[in-house]
N, C-alpha and C positions, 0 to 999 in steps of 0.2 A: 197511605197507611201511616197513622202517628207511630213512630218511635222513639224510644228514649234512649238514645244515643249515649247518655250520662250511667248507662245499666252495667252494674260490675260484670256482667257475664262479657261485655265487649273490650275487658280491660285485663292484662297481666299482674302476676304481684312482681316488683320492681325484683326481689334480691331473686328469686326462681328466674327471671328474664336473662341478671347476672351469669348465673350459676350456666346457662345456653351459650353465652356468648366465652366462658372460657371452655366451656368444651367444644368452641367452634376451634378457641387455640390449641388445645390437645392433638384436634382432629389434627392441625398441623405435623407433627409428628408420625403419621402411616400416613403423609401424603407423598409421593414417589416420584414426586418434581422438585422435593426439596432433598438437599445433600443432609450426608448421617448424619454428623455432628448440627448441624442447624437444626436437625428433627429433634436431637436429643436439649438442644439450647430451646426448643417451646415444652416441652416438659419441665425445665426448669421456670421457664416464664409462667406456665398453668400453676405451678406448688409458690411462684412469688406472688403470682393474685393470690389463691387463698388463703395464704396467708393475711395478706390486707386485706380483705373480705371480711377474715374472723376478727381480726381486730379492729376492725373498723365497724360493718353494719350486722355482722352475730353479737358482738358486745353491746352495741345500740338496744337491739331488740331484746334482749340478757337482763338489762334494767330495765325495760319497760315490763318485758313480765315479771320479775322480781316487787315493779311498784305497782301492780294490777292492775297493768292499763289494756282494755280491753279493746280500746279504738281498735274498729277494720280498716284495712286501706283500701287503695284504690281496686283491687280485686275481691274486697271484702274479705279479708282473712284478719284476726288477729295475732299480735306477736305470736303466742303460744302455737298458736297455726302455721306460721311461717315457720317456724323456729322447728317444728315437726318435718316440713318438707323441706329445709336447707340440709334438715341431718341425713333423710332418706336421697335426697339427690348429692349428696357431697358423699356418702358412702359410697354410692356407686361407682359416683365420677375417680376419688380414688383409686380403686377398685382397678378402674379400666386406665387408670396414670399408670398403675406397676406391672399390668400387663404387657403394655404398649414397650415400659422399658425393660422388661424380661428380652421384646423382640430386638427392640436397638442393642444391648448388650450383645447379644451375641453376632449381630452385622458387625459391631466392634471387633468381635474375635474375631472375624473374617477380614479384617483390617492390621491383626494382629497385635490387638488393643485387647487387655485381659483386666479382669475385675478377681483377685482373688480372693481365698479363703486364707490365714494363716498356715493353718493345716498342707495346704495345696502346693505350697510355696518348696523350692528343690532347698538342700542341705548349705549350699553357697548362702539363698536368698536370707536362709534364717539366721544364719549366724549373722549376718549384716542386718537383719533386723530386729535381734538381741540386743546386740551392740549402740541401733536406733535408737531404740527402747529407753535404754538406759544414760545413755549419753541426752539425748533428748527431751523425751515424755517424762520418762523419772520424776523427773527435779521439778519440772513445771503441773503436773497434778495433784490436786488436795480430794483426798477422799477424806469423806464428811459421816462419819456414824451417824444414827439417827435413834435416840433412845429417851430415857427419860430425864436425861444432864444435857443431851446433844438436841433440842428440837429442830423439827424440820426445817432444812437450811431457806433462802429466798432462794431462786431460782429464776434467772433475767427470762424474759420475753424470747423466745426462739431460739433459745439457750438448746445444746443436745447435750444429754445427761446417762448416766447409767445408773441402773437401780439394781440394787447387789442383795440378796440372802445370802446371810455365812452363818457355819454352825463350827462351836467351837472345835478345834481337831484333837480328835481322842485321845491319841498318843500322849497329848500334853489335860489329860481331862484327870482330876481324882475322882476319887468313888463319889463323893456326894455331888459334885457337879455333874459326873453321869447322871446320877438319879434326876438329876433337875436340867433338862437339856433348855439352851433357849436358843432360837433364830434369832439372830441379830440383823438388822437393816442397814444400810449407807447408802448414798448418794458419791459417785465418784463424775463430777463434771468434768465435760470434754476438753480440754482449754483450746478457745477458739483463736488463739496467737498459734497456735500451730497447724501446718497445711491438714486438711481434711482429708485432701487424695495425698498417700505416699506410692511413690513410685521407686521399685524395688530394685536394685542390681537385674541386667537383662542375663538369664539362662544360656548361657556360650552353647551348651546342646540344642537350642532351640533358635537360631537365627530368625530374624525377623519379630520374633515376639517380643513383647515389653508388656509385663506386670504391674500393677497395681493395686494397694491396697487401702481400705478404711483406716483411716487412723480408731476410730471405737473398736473396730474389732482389735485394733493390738493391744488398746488398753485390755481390750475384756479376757484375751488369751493369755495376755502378764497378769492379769486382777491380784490373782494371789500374794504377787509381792508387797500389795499394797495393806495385804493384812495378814500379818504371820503371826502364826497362830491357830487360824479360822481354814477353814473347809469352805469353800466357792458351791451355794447350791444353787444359784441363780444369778446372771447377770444379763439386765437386759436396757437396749436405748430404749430414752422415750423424749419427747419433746415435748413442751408448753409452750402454748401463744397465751397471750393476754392482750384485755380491753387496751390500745394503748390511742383511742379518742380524748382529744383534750377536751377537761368542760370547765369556760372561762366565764365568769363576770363580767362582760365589759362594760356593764352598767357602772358598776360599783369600784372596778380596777382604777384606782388612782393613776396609774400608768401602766399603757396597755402590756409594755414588752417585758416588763418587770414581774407580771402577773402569766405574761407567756414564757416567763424562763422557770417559773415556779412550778409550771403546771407541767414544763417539757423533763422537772427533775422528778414528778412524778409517774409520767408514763412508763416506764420501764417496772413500776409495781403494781399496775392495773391487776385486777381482777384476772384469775384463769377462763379462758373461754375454750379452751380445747386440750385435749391430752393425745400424741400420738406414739404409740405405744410397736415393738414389732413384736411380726405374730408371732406364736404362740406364746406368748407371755404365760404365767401361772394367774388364775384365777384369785389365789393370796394377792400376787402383785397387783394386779388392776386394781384391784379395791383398798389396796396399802394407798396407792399412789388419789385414784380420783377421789379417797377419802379425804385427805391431809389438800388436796387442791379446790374440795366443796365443788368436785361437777357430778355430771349424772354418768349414765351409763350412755345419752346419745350423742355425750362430748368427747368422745371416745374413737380413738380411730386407729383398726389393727392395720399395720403397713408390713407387707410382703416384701420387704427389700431394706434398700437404704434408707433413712430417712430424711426428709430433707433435699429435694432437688434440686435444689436450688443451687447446690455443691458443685453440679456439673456446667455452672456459667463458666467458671474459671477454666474448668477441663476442655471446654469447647475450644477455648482457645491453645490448645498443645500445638507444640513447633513441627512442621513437618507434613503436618495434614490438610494444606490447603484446599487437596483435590475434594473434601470430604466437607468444607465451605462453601456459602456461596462467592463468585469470586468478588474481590474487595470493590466497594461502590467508593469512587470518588465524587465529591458535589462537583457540577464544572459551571464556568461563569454564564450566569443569567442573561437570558434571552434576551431580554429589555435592553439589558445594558450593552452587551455584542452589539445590537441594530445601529445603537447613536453613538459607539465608539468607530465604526462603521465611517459615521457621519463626520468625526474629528474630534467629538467629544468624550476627555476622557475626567473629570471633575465630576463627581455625585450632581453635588447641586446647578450646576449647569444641565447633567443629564434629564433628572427632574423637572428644570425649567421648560424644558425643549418640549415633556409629554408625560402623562405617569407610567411609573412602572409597576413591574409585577414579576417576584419572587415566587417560585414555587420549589420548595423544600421537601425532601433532601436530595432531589435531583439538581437545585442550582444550591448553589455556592453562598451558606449564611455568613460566611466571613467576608466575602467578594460584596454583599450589598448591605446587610443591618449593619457589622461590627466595620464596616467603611463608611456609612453615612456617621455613627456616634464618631467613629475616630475624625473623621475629617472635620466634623464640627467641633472635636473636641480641640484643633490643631487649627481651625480656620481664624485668621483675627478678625474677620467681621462678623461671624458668630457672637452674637449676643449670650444668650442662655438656652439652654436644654430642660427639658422639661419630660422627663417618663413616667411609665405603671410598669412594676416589677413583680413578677408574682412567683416563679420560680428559676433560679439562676444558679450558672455551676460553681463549681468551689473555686477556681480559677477562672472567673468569668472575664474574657474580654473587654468586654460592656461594663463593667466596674470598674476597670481600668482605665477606658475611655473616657469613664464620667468622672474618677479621680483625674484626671491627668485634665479636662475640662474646668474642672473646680479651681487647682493650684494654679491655671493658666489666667483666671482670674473671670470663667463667665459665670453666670449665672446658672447654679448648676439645680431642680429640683426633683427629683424621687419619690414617687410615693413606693414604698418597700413595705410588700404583703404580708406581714409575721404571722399571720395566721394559716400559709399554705401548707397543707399537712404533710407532714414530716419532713418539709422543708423550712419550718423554723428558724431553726437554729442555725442553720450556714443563714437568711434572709436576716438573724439580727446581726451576725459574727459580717456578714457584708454592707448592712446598712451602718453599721459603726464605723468601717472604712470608707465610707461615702462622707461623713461628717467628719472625720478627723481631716478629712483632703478639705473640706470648707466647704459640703455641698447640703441642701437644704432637706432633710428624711420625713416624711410624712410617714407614720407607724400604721397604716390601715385605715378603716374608719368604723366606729363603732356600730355595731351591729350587720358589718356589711364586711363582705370579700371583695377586694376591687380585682377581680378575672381579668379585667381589659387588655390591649397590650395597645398603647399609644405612645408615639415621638414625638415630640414636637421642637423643632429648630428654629430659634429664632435667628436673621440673617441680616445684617443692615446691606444693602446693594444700592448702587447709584441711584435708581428711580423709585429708593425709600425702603423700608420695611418689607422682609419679604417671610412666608412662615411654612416650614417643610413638615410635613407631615407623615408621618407611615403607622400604617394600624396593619395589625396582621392576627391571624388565626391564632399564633402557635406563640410559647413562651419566650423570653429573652433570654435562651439557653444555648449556649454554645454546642452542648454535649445530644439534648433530643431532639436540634437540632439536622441532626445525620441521623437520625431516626425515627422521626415523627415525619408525616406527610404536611406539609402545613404552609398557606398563602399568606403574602402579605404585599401591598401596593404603598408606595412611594408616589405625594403627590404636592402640588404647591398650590395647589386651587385656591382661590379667596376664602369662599365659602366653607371648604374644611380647616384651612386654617384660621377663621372664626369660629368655627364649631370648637377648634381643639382645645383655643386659647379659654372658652366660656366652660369644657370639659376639665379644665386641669383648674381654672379657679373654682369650679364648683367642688374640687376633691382637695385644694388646699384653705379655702376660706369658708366665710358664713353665705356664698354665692347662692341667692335662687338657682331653679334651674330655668335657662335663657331660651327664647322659643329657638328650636334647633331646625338649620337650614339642612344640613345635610347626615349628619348622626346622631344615630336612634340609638340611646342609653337605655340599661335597663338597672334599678326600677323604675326608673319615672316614665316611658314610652314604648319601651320593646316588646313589651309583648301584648299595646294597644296595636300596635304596625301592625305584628306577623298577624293578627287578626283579623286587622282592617286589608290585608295583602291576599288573604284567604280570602273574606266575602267577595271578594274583588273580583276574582276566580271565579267564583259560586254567579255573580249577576253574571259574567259571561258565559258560563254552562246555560243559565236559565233562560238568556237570550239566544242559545241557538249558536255558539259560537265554539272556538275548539278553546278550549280551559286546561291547562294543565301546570303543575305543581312538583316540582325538578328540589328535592332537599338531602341536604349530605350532613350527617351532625356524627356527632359522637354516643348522645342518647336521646331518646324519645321517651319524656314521664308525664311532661304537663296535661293531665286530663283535659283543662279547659281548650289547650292545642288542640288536642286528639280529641273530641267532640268535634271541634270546629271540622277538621280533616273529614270525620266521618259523615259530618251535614255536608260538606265539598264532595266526596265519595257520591252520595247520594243523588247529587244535583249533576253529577254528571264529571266531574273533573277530574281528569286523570293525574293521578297521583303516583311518584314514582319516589322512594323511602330507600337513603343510604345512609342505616343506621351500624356504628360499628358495634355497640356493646348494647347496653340496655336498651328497650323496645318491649312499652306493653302494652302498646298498640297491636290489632291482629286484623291482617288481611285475609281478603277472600270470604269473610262474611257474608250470604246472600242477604241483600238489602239494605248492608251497613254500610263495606270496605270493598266490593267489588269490583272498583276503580283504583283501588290501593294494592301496590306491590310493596313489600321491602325486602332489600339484600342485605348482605354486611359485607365485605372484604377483609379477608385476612390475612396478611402476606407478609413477605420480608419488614418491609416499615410497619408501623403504627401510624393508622391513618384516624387523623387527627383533625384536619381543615374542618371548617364548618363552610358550605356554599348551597345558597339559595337563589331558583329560578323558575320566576314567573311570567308563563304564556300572556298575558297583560292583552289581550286582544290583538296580538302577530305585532305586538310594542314590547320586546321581552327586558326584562330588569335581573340584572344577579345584583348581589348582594355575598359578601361574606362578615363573618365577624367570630366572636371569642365564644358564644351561649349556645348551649344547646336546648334544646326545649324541655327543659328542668323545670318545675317551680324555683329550688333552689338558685338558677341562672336568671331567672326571671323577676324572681320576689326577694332574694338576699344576696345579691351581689353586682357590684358596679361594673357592668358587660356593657360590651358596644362593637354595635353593628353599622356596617357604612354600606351603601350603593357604590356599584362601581359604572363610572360614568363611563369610560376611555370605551370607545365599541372597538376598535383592536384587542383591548383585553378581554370586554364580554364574549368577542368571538374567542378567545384563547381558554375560557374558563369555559361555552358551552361545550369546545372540543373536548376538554377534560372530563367533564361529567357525564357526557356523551362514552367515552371510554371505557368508564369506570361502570357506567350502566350496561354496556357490551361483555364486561370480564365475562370468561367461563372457565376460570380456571383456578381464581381465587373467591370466588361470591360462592355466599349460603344463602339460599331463598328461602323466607319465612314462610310458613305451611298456615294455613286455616286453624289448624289445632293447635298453633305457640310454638311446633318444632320448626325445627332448620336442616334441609336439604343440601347437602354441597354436591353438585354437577357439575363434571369435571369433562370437558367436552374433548375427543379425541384428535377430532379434527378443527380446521380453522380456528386457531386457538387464540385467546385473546386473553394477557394477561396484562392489565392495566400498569402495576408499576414495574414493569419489564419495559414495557411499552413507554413509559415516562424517562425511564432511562436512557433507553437507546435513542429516544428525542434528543434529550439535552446531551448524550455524547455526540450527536452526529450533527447538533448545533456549532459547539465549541470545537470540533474537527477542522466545519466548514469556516470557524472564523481564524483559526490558526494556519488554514490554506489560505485562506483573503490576506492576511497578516503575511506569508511566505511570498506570497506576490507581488506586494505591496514594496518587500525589503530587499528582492531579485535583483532589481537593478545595481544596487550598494552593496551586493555580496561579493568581498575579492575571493579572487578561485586560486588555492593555494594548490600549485603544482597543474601536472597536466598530463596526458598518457604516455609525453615524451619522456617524463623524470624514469 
């Protein structure tokens, strides 16, 4: 039976797919294997995507229907269409955030953790925060009238604000001002220099307990002093997000970073895309406020609580409450590198020499293997030059340190520094200017493209000539998501990829063709003829009768012309097995489409991050990992690279992991036939993949510090004896 596999009914709309995958984070929060305080830190993780949600793909779609572009997407919807179902699933999804945190709140109080009212607070706690008040907030709050001399103030991007009715006060009113009564408006913003949560003097009659309160609400209990004179008829928070996507020229930008500092000093005035308001607000108010901000009535969102969860990242971490964490993850030293320190080797590039390795983060140790191969080469004298892709890096990056300290020592040091990683900008130019002031060579991006990759390359001179180290990994050159993203990366000196690397880095700093490549697959120019030529591949083995199967872990699944391909694989017989952690508008279980296609997602302590692919190749299996996920945008607008991994030690080490990770039942949500997500949370024989990664790499580094105690037995003098 012909089908057409390309039929919007067999495809998702991308930002609704979104919208599933943070309420797979939500769910995290009433999950009852995670400790309080961790449940209540993914409610604030769920209110910090949406926020980048609205400012990022609600503001996108915001201009397209403002410029009446009616294009359908891949699910045949247009903006105005989409833009209907983000409000009605983001209501909801709300909705069940402040529910969820009604419930944690009060496990708080069972913990002896209090959220107060002003009002609620004992006679001690108020005068101490009178005194707060005024010593404090006072001095640092400007309330802002709003009239016909005073126009509506600007109002920053995720700024939290109070919106105030005052009516003159009588006492002070003469007869003709009676007769002429006006409401007056202001704005009194929150000032974000001062703590959000206050934490009160503790109640000496109440042992155990510790109070806390909103700092808005003491502004709004003091409001009056801030306008004497005036009667308080209304004060209420509200929040604004705004568009804050940059839209750059790089056609026309005479210099790219110059035009990205310009555009980064206009984000913070973007367009309003959302108004968050709490309930019960006055009917006057809503319409004072989305009038003067030009939104509708669906950009509107009443919040039952605080606003803002985002407040409770920093609260997660209070002193004292460990038991109500998870307990603390240390990275410990990598696998690879234990086996051949084992052997006597303890030098990177010696280790490397011996075999590849393979890091897997944030169970092994990014400082023990990345920030030790840059430092050592940066520190090596027969190190030549360095040569990286940077795309997002922390504000005390190691790894800029490394490559500073590489420059001044006199190698050849080169960069390509990603300025257009989003809202990682401005530390990428503020750190690429410390890469040149040290003498090292910055490549600013390339126009019309994101370079995603993440490649090293070391050049080494060694007795038997030239030798070039390599490491590609999944995951950024970040010190900090490092310890929090899941994320591979292999270390290697092969020939063949250190030609590939060296034809990779001239192709991103000069006018380089691109060079027929022996062993990495770039994208745009091959990556996504491979994954394609890698699926039919699959598909002739299905059709000959053979076992086919298709092993993928990304981050997202969008590319329609992928997801056709998968679905003609589906059909022919290939079994397909989909670890997708966020977007996904691909849908299994279709009869006669995907009924050879599963997908999970994992959601857990880390952010799993890795991309790894594997092909049943006719019982000749191939993994593969790399930086893309099957995006257009990873595909068609950004310089991504994907590498085979030869070492069959590692293949076996990566199909254990994905093998794992496909076994979870304890963190996986199983995608439904109908777009939804099922989380089955299995009682018995439980199997929780980065539980299970951890206690690997603890029970590695255990065994290598008993090898190491063995090792040093002999030379241990015994100080003292049972006779002392």
């Amino acid at each position: 039976m012909d089908v057409d596999v390309r039929d919007h009914r067999y495809y998702l709309n991308r930002e609704l797919s979104w919208l599933q995958f943070n309420r797979r984070v939500l769910q995290e929060a009433v999950d009852a294997n995670n400790p309080l305080l961790e449940k209540l830190k993914f409610l604030a993780i769920t209110s910090s995507n949406l926020d980048e949600f609205f400012m990022i793909r609600v503001a996108g779609l915001r201009h397209q229907k403002e410029n009446g572009v009616k294009k359908r997407d891949i699910a045949n919807m247009t903006p105005e269409e989409q833009l209907e179902g983000i409000s009605d699933v983001c209501q909801k999804l709300v909705a069940r955030q402040y529910r969820y945190l009604k419930v944690l709140l009060q496990e708080l109080e069972s913990e002896g953790l209090y959220f107060i009212h002003p009002d609620e607070a004992s006679p001690e706690q108020k005068r101490w925060l009178e005194e707060y008040f005024e010593r404090e907030i006072f001095p640092v709050v400007t309330p802002m009238a709003v009239d016909s001399s005073h126009p509506f103030p600007f109002l920053a991007s995720k700024s939290l604000n109070l919106a105030m009715l005052l009516e003159r006060n009588e006492r002070d009113m003469t007869q003709d001002e009676e007769n002429d009564i006006d409401i007056k408006t202001a704005i009194v913003p929150v000032p974000s220099v001062l703590p959000r949560i206050i934490r009160l003097p503790d109640n000496k009659d109440i042992p155990g307990r510790h109070d806390f309160i909103f700092l808005e609400q003491v502004i709004r209990y003091y409001a009056t002093r801030f306008f004497i004179g005036y009667d308080l008829l209304e004060a209420r928070p509200f929040r604004l997000t705004r568009d804050a996507d940059l839209y750059i020229d790089e056609e026309d930008a005479q210099d790219l970073v110059v035009e990205v500092e310009r555009q980064l000093k206009k984000r913070q005035r973007g367009e309003a895309v959302r108004i968050e308001f709490e309930k019960g607000t006055s009917r006057f108010m809503r319409r004072f406020m989305t009038s003067e901000m030009n939104l509708e009535k669906e950009d509107m969102y009443e919040i039952d609580g605080p606003l803002d969860m985002t407040v409770f990242f920093s609260f997660c971490g209070i002193k004292g409450y460990d038991h109500l964490r998870y307990p603390e993850a240390h990275p410990h030293h990598p696998w690879s590198m234990i086996q051949l320190e084992k052997e006597g080797k303890t030098n990177i590039f010696d280790m490397i020499r011996q075999k590849d390795l393979m890091v897997h983060l944030p169970y092994e140790s990014f400082d023990d293997s990345v920030v030790n191969f840059v430092a050592e080469a940066a520190a090596d004298k027969d190190v030549l030059a360095i040569k990286q892709t940077l795309y997002r890096v922390s504000s005390s990056s190691p790894i800029i340190q490394a490559l500073e300290k590489a420059a001044q020592n006199g190698k050849q040091v080169t960069v390509l520094m990603e300025v257009k990683a989003r809202f990682d900008e401005a530390n990428n130019i503020l750190m690429a200017r410390r890469l040149e002031k040290a003498g090292a060579h910055v490549i600013y991006g390339l126009v019309g493209l994101k370079t995603h990759s993440k490649c090293t390359l070391v050049i080494r001179r060694e007795k038997d000539g030239i030798r070039r180290y390599v490491h590609v990994a999944t995951g950024n050159y970040n010190a900090s998501t490092a310890k929090l993203y899941t994320d591979l990366g292999i270390f290697t000196c092969n020939d063949h990829f250190g030609s590939d690397a060296s034809a990779f880095f001239n192709l991103l700093s000069g006018y380089s063709d691109p060079p027929i490549w022996d062993s990495f697959i770039v994208a745009p120019i091959n990556l996504r003829e491979r994954c394609v030529e890698l699926i039919d591949r699959e598909i002739s083995f299905a059709l000959q009768g053979e076992n086919a199967r298709i092993v993928a872990k990304m981050n997202s699944l969008l590319d329609k012309e992928i997801i056709a391909k998968l679905y003609e694989a589906s059909r022919a017989g290939v079994k397909i097995e989909l670890i997708v952690r966020g977007i996904c508008v691909l849908i299994p279980g279709i009869p006669g489409i995907s009924d050879n296609i599963t997908v999970r997602s994992l959601v857990g302590r880390f952010l799993e991050h890795s991309r790894v692919f594997w092909f049943e190749n006719g019982g000749r299996e191939e993994f593969y990992i790399g930086s893309a996920d099957w995006m257009p945008r990873n595909l068609n607008d950004r310089v991504e690279l994907m590498i085979p991994v030869k070492d069959a030690e590692l293949c076996e080490r990566l199909k254990k992991m994905v093998t794992l990770e496909l076994n979870d039942n304890q963190k996986a949500h199983i995608m439904q036939s109908d777009g939804m997500w099922i989380k089955e949370v299995a009682p018995e024989n439980k199997v929780g993949a980065q539980a299970e990664f951890q206690k690997i790499a603890e029970e590695r580094d255990q065994e290598a510090e008993m090898t190491l105690a063995q090792k040093m037995e002999p030379y241990v003098p015994v100080f003292g004896s049972s006779k002392d």
